[in-house]
Every structure is written in structure tokens, then in C-alpha cells.
VOLO-400172 format. One line per field, with one value per residue (C-alpha): residue number from 1; residue in three letters; x, y, z. Coordinates in nm, 3 decimals, decimal comma. Layout:
N
num c(NUM; ...)
residuo c(ala; ...)
xx c(X; ...)
yy c(Y; ...)
zz c(Z; ...)
***
This chain:
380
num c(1; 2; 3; 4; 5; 6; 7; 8; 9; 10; 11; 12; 13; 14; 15; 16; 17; 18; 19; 20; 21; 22; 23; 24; 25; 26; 27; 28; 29; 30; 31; 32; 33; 34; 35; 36; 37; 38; 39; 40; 41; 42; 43; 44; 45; 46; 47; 48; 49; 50; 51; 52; 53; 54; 55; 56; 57; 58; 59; 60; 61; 62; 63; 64; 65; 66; 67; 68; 69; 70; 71; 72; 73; 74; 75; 76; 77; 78; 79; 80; 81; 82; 83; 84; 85; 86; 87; 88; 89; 90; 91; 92; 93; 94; 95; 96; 97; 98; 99; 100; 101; 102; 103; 104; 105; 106; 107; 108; 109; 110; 111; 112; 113; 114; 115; 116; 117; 118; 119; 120; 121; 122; 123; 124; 125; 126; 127; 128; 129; 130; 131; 132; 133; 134; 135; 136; 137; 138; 139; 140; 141; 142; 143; 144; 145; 146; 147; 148; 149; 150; 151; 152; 153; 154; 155; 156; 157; 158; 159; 160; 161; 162; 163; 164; 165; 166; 167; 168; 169; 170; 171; 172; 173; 174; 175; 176; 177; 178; 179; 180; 181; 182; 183; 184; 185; 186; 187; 188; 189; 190; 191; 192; 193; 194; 195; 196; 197; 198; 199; 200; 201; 202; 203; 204; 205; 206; 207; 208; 209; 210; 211; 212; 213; 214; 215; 216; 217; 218; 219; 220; 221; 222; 223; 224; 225; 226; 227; 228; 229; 230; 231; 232; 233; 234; 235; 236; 237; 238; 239; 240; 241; 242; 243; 244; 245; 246; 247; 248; 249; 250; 251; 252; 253; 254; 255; 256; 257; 258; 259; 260; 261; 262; 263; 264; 265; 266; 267; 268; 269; 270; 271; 272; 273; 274; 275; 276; 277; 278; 279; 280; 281; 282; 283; 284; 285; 286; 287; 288; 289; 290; 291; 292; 293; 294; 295; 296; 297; 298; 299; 300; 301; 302; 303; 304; 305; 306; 307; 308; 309; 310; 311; 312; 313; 314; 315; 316; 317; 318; 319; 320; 321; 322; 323; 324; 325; 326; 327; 328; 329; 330; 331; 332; 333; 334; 335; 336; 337; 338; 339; 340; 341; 342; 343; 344; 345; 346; 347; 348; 349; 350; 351; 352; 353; 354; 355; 356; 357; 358; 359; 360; 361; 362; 363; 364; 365; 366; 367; 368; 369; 370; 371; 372; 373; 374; 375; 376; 377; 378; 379; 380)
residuo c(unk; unk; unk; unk; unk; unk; unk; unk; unk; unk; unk; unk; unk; unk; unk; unk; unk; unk; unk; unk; unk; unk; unk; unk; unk; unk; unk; unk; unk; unk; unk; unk; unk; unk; unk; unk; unk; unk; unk; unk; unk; unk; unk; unk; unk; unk; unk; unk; unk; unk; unk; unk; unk; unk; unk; unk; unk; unk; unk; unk; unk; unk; unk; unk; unk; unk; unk; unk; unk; unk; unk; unk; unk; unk; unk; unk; unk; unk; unk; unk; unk; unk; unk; unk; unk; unk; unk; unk; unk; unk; unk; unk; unk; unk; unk; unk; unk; unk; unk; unk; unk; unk; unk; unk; unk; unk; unk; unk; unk; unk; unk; unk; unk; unk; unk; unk; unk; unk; unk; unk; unk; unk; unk; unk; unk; unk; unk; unk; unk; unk; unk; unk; unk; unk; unk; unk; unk; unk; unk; unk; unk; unk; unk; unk; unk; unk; unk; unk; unk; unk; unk; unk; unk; unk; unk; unk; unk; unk; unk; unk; unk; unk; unk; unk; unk; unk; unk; unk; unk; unk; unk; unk; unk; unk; unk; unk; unk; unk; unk; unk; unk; unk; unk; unk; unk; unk; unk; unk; unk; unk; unk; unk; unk; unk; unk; unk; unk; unk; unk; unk; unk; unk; unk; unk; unk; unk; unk; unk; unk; unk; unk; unk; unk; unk; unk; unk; unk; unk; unk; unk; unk; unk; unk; unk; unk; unk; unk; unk; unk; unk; unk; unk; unk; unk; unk; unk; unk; unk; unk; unk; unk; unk; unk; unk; unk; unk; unk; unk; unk; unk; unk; unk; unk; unk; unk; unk; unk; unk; unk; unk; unk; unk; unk; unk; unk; unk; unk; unk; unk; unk; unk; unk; unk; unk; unk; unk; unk; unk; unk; unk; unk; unk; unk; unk; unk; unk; unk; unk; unk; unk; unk; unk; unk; unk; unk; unk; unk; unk; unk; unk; unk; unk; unk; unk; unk; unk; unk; unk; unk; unk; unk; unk; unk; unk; unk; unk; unk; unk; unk; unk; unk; unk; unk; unk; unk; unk; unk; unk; unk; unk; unk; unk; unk; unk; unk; unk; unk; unk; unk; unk; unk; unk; unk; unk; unk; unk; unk; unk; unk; unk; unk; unk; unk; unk; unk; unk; unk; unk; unk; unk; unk; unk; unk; unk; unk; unk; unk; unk; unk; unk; unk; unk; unk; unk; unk; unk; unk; unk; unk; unk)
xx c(-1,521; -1,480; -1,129; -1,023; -1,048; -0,897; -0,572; -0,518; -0,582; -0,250; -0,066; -0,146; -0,019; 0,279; 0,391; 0,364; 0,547; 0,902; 0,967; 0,982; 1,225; 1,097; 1,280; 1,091; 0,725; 0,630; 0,301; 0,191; -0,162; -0,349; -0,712; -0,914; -1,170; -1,393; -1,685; -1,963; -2,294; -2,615; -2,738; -3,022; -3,335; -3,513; -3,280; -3,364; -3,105; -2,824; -2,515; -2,498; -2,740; -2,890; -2,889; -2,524; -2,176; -2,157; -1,878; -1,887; -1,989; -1,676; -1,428; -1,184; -0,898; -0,656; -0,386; -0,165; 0,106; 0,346; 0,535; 0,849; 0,875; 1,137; 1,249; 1,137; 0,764; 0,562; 0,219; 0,002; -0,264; -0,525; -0,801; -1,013; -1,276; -1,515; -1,779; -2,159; -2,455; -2,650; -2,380; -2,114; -1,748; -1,805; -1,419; -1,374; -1,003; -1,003; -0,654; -0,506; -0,260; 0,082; 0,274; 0,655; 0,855; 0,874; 1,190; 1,276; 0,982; 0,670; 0,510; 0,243; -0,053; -0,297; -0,548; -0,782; -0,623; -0,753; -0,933; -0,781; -1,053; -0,959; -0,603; -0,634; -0,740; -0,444; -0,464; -0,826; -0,885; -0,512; -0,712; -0,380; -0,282; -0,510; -0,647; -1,014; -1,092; -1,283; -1,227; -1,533; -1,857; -1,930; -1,656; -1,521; -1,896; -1,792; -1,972; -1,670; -1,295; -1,162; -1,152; -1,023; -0,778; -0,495; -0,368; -0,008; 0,159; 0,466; 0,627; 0,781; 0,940; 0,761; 0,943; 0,927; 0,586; 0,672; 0,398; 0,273; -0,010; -0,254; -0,446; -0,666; -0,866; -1,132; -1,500; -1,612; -1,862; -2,045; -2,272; -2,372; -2,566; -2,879; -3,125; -2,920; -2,950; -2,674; -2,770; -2,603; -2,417; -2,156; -1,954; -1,762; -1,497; -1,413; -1,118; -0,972; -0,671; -0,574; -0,247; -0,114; 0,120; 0,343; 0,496; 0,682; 0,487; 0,151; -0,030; -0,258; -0,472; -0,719; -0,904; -1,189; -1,349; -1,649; -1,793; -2,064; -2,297; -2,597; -2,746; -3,036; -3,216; -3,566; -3,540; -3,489; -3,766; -4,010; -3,887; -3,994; -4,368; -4,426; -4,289; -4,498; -4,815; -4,636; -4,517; -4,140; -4,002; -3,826; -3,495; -3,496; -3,497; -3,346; -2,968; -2,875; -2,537; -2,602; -2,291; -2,190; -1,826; -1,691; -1,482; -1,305; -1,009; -0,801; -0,577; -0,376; -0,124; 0,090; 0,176; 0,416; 0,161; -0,127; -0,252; -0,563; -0,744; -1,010; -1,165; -1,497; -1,649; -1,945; -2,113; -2,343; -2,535; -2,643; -3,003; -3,105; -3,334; -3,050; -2,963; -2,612; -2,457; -2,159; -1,970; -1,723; -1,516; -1,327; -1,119; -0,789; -0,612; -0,386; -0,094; -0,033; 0,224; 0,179; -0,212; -0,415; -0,663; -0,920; -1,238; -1,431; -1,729; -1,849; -2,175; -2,339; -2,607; -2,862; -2,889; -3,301; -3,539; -3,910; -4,154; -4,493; -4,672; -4,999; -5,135; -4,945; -4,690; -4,296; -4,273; -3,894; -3,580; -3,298; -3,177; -2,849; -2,711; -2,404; -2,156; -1,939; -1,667; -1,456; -1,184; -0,826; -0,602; -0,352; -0,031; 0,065; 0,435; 0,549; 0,214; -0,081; -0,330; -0,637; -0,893; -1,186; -1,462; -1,811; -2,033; -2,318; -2,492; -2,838; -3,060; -3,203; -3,643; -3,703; -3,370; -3,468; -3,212; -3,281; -3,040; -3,300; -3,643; -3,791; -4,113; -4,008; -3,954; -4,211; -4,075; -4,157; -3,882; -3,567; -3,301; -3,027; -2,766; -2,536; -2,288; -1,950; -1,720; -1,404; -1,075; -0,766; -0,578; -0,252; -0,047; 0,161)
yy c(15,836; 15,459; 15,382; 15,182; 15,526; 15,712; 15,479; 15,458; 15,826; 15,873; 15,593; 15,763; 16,084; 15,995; 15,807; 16,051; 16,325; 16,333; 16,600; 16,379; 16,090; 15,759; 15,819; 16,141; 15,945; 15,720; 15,463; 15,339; 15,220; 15,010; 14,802; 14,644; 14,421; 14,362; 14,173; 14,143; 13,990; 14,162; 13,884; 14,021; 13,980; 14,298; 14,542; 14,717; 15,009; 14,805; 14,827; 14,497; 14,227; 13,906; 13,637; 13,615; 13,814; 14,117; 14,273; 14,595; 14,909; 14,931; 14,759; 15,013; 15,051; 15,349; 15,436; 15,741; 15,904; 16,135; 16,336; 16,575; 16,886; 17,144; 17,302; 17,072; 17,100; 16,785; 16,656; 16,420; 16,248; 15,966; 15,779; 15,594; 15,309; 15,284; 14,994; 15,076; 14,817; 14,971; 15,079; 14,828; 15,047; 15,405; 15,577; 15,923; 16,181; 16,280; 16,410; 16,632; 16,905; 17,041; 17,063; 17,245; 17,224; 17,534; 17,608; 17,294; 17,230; 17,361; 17,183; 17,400; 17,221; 17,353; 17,164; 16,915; 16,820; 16,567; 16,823; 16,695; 16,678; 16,406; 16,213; 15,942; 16,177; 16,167; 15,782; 15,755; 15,522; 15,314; 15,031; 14,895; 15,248; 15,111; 14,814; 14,837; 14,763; 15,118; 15,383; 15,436; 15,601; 15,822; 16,012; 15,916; 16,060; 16,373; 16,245; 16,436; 16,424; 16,648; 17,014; 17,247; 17,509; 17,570; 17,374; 17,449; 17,202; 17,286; 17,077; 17,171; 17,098; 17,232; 17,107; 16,712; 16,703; 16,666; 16,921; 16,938; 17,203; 17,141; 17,441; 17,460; 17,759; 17,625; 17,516; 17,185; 17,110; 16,784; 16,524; 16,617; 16,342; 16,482; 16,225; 15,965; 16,097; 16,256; 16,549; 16,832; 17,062; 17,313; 17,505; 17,781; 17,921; 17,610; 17,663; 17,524; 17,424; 17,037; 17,024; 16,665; 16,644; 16,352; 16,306; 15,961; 15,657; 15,930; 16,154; 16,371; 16,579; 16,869; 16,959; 17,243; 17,326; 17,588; 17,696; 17,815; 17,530; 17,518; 17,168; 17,132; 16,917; 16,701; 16,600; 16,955; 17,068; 16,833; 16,918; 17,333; 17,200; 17,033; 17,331; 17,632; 17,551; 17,600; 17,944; 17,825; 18,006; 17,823; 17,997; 17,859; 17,500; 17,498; 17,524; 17,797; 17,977; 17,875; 17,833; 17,459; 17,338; 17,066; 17,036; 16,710; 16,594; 16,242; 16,055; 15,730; 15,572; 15,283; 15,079; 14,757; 14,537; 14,711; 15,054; 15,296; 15,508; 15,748; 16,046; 16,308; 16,530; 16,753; 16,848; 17,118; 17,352; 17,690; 17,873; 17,517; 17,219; 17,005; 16,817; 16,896; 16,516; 16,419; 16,114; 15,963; 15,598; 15,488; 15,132; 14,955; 14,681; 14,363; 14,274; 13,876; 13,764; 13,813; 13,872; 14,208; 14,182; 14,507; 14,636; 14,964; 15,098; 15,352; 15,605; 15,878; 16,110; 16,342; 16,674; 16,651; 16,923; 16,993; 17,161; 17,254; 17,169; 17,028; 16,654; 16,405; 16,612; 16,632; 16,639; 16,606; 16,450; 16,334; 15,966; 15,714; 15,474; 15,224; 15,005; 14,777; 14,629; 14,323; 14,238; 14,077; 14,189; 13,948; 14,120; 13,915; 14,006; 14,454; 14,601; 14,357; 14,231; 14,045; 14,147; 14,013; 14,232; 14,176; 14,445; 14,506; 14,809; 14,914; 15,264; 15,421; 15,405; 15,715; 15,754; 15,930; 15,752; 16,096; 16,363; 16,624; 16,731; 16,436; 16,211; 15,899; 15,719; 15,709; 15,751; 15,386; 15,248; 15,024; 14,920; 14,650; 14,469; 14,240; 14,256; 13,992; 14,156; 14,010; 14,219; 14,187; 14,545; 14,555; 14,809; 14,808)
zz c(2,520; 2,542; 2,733; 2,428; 2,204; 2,438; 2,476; 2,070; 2,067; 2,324; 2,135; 1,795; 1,930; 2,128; 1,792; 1,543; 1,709; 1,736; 1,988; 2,294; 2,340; 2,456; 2,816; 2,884; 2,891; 3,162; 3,161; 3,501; 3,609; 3,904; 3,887; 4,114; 4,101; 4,323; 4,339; 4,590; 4,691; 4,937; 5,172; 5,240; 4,945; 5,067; 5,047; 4,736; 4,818; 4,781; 4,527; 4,509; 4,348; 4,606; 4,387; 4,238; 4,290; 4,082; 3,966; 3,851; 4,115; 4,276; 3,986; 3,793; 3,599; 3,500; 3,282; 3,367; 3,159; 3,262; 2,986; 3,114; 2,919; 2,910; 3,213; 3,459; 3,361; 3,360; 3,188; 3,398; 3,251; 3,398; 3,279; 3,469; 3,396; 3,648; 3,680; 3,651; 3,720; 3,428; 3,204; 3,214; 3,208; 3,212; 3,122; 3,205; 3,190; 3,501; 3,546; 3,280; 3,411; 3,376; 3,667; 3,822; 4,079; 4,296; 4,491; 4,669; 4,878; 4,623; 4,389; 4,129; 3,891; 3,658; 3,470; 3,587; 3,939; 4,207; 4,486; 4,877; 5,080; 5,291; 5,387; 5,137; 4,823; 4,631; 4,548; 4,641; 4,352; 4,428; 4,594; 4,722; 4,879; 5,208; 5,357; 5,314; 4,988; 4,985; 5,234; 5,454; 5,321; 5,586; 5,571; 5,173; 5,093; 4,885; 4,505; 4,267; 4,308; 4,034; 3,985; 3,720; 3,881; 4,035; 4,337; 4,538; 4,765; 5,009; 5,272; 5,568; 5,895; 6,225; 6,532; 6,494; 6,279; 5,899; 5,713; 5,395; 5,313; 5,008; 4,823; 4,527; 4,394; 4,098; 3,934; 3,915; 3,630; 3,671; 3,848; 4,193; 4,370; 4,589; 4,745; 4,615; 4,220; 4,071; 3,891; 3,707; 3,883; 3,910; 4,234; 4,138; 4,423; 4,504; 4,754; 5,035; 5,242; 5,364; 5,633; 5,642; 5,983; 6,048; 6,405; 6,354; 6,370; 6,396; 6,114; 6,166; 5,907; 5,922; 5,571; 5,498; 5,172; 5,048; 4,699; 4,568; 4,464; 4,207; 4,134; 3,919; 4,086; 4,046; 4,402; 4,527; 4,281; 4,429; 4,756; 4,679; 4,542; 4,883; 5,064; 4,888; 5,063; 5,404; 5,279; 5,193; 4,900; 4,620; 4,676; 5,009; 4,897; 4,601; 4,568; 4,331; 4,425; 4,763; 5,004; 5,031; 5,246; 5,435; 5,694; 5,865; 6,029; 6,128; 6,284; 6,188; 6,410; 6,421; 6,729; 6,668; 6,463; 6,600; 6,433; 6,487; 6,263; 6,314; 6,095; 6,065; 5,913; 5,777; 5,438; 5,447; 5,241; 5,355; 5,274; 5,134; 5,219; 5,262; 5,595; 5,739; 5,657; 5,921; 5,919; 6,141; 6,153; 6,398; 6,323; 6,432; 6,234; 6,347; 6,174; 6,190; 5,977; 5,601; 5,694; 5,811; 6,004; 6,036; 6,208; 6,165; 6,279; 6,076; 6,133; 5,944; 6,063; 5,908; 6,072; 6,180; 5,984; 6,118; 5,806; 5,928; 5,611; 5,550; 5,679; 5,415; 5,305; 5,472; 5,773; 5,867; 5,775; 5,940; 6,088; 6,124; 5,893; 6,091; 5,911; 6,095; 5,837; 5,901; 5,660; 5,621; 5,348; 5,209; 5,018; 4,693; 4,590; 4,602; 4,424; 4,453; 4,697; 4,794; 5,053; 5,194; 5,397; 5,530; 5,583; 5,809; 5,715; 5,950; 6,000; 6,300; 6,204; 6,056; 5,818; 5,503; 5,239; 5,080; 5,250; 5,152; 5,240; 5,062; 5,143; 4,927; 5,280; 5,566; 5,927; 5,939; 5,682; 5,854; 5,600; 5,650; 5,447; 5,464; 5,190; 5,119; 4,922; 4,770; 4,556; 4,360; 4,348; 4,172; 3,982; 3,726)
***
């Protein structure tokens, strides 16, 4: 549904029915735009085009209402516009859920709800909710954020560490991305636990996540032809009900007008041809005057995979791709900002772009970029 649609269709409907008053419904929204350019003419992996700054893979734009029922219940829903080299703005609801407070320290949703996999989940897509003007890849790497279930959140006090504890039992239906191609997919179970501590002028958080994955895959497909001659059966390539999870931690801390931020973890699949991907960043960031200044470094790594197939065929996967980011962010009034970042993005000979068993890359391939990226986040 084209974002335009979907905003008449809530303005129709808010409009024509008279059972909530104008008080008890609340708009909000954020955008950012950012646009970018790869320095580097060979690198035909990139986001981001070499002969002119694009605009649109990491530009979006959301609207969120929030209706209050009776009895304290709530309705939350968010759409998002995301931009897409080959589509232009793709819009997508990805928050719809109802939502109540329980006891003083609860809070209970049902519907489509954002899945916390990592610290920064909740306003992942709030470009001014951090300083980068994306959080890291290599740990940021999971390809969905939404789920529809049931999620809990309590807070409480431990000793001096401020606690809050995230839960969510559901399915996700959607795009899984495999070798770099989304594809349809599906994980039913998904559940999992994220515990957020706070200690002062130090958080700390500790996530893990599992389901039961099936992603119908070309790459994985291909990957099963080229493993049959060596004896590999299908069902131990493919990933059909196959157990998938992730597990990470972080830390964040704030010292005067210096802070320090660090965070890993791991995506794996089990019974599958799919390379246990880990990622880890470690970064600090300089507060001088109305300017911040950051660096990160920023590493993931294939787990490495012998096959014992025949001359030509795969042979293994695995590698390292490094980022080091250096940006300054710029705050423009209470809820806007510009940031500036350069990006230099190298692989260890060998990577396999492809975090499968997949012979699209010989054991010869480098890649490097060098991308300058520019952003306005507000909201409103």
C-alpha cells in the first residue's frame, strides 16, 4: 500500500467515527534522510552509486498514531517508508497492536510488535535516538524487526542497577535475506528474553532469541545441487523448520564528555548450510561543545565450512568484512540533527559475500569501499 493511501485511509477513519474525542489520539513521526556516495568505481556490492550522491537506501519516514481506549488500553500504529534503489519508497505497517498497563511496573502488547533483539530496537528506525546515522551492521544485521505475538515488559530495581526485562512469544511471516537475497520466509516459536540493566552513568544489556526457521531459498537450493554429488542430503542444506537463534550482549558508558560503547553477537542456523555469522563493534565518542565526535571499528566473521565435493564445485565458506566509521553529529534545536560519517569497509581474501555454501565468489575476490554519507533526522 502506497504511504499516501494508507494516511487518507487513517484520516478517513478517524473522521467518520465519533466514538473517540480529538484528545484521546496522538500523531507523532521522525525522517531521515540520508544521502551517500561509494568512492570506489569497482565496488559493485555497494549500496551506494560512484558517480553521484544517492538518496534513497537508508532514507525513511514514519507516521505513528496512538489511540487510548477504555480502561487504560491503547492502539499503536506505525508506518514506515523506507527508501529502495530500484523501487523508489517502499511503505509498509509495521506496528499495529493494542497495548495495557500491568500493575505498576508491566506493560502487555499484542499485535504486530517491534521484536528486541538488541539495545537500540525499540527506536531502531529513530535516526536521532543515536549518533551514528545507522547503528553498526555487524551487530544491527538481523534482516526483520517485527513480529506478530505477544511481548511483556517489567521494570525493576535490583540493588543499584535499574532493570527492565523484554519477552515476546510469536511468527514472523516475511523476507528473510540469505546470500545477500531476501527471500520468503517464515519462523514460528519465535521467543526470547532481552534484560536492559542501568547502573548510573553505565547500561548494560544481554539479549537471546530462537525459532524455528524455513526460508525458501534459490541460494540454498543451488547450494543442495552442488552438495548431492558429495553425498549431502537436501535436508541438510536447506532450511526447513530448522533451529535458527541469536544471542548478543553490550555495554554503553558515559564518562564526562567522553563515552564507550561496545556490543556482539551470533546468528546461527542449526542442521543447515549456513555459516554461524558473529559481529562485534567496539567505538567511543567525544563530546566538544555543541559537536560529537565518534569512531567505531566494526568486524564481522563467517564461521569457516570445508565440503569435500568434486574439482570446481564449493569448496568452503567463511571470511572477514571490517568497517571503521568516523562521524560528527551536530544537534539542530530539541528533535533534529545532522551527521556526517565516512566509511571504510575491507574483506579478508577469501570472504564469500554469500553467508552460505555458495560459489558465486572465488577464494580470490577482495572487496573495499569507501562510502561519504551525509543526514538530517528530525521528529515531529
Amino acid at each position: 500500500m502506497k504511504l499516501t493511501h494508507l494516511l487518507v485511509a487513517i484520516f478517513v477513519s478517524l473522521f467518520t467515527t465519533q466514538v473517540f474525542a480529538a484528545d484521546n489520539i496522538k500523531f507523532n513521526g521522525f525522517a531521515s534522510v540520508v544521502s551517500g556516495i561509494d568512492l570506489k568505481d569497482e565496488n559493485a556490492d555497494s549500496d551506494y552509486n560512484s558517480q553521484t550522491f544517492d538518496n534513497l537506501p537508508e532514507s525513511r519516514l514514519a507516521l505513528q498514531m496512538t489511540a487510548k481506549l477504555e480502561d487504560g488500553v491503547r492502539f499503536i500504529g506505525q508506518a514506515v517508508a523506507r527508501g529502495d534503489a530500484e523501487e523508489g519508497f517502499i511503505s509498509n505497517y509495521e506496528w499495529a497492536y493494542f497495548d495495557f498497563n500491568v500493575g505498576s511496573s508491566g506493560k502487555l502488547k499484542f499485535g504486530r510488535v517491534r521484536v528486541p533483539f538488541y539495545k537500540y530496537s525499540d527506536y531502531l528506525d529513530v535516526g536521532f535516538a543515536y549518533h551514528w546515522i545507522k547503528p553498526p551492521e555487524a551487530q544491527y544485521a538481523i534482516s526483520f524487526r517485527n513480529a506478530d505475538g505477544l511481548s511483556y515488559t517489567h521494570n525493576f530495581q535490583m540493588g543499584p542497577l535499574e532493570n527492565t526485562l523484554s519477552a515476546l512469544y510469536g511468527r514472523y511471516q516475511g523476507n528473510l535475506t540469505i546470500g545477500g537475497q531476501p527471500s520468503p520466509g517464515e519462523i514460528r516459536n519465535l521467543a526470547g528474553l532481552r534484560w536492559l540493566m542501568n547502573a548510573g552513568s553505565n547500561e548494560f544489556y544481554a539479549s537471546y532469541w530462537q525459532g524455528d526457521c524455513s526460508i525458501d531459498s534459490s541460494v540454498l537450493t543451488a547450494t543442495a545441487g552442488l552438495l548431492a554429488p558429495a553425498g549431502v542430503a537436501a535436508e541438510d542444506v536447506e532450511i526447513e523448520g530448522d533451529l535458527c537463534y541469536f544471542y548478543g550482549g553490550g555495554y554503553k558508558g558515559t564518562f564526562g564528555d567522553f563515552g564507550l560503547h561496545a556490543e556482539a553477537g551470533t546468528i546461527d542456523v542449526e542442521d543447515a548450510a549456513y555459516a554461524a555469522f558473529t559481529g562485534a563493534f567496539v567505538g567511543g565518542t567525544y563530546q566538544m561543545g555543541d559537536y560529537l565526535l565518534h569512531l567505531t571499528y566494526e568486524m564481522t566473521t563467517l564461521d569457516e565450512e570445508e565440503y569435500d565435493t568434486a574439482p570446481g564445485a564449493l569448496e568452503s565458506t567463511g571470511g572477514e568484512i571490517t568497517n571503521i566509521i568516523v562521524g560528527v553529529r551536530k544537534d539542530i534545536g530539541f528533535s533534529s540533527a545532522v551527521k556526517f560519517e565516512v566509511h571504510q569497509y575491507d574483506t579478508s581474501e577469501g570472504y564469500k559475500p554469500a553467508n552460505v555454501a555458495a560459489a558465486a565468489h572465488s577464494s580470490d575476490d577482495e572487496y573495499s569501499a569507501t562510502i561519504v554519507k551525509v543526514a538530517f533526522d528530525t521528529m515531529f
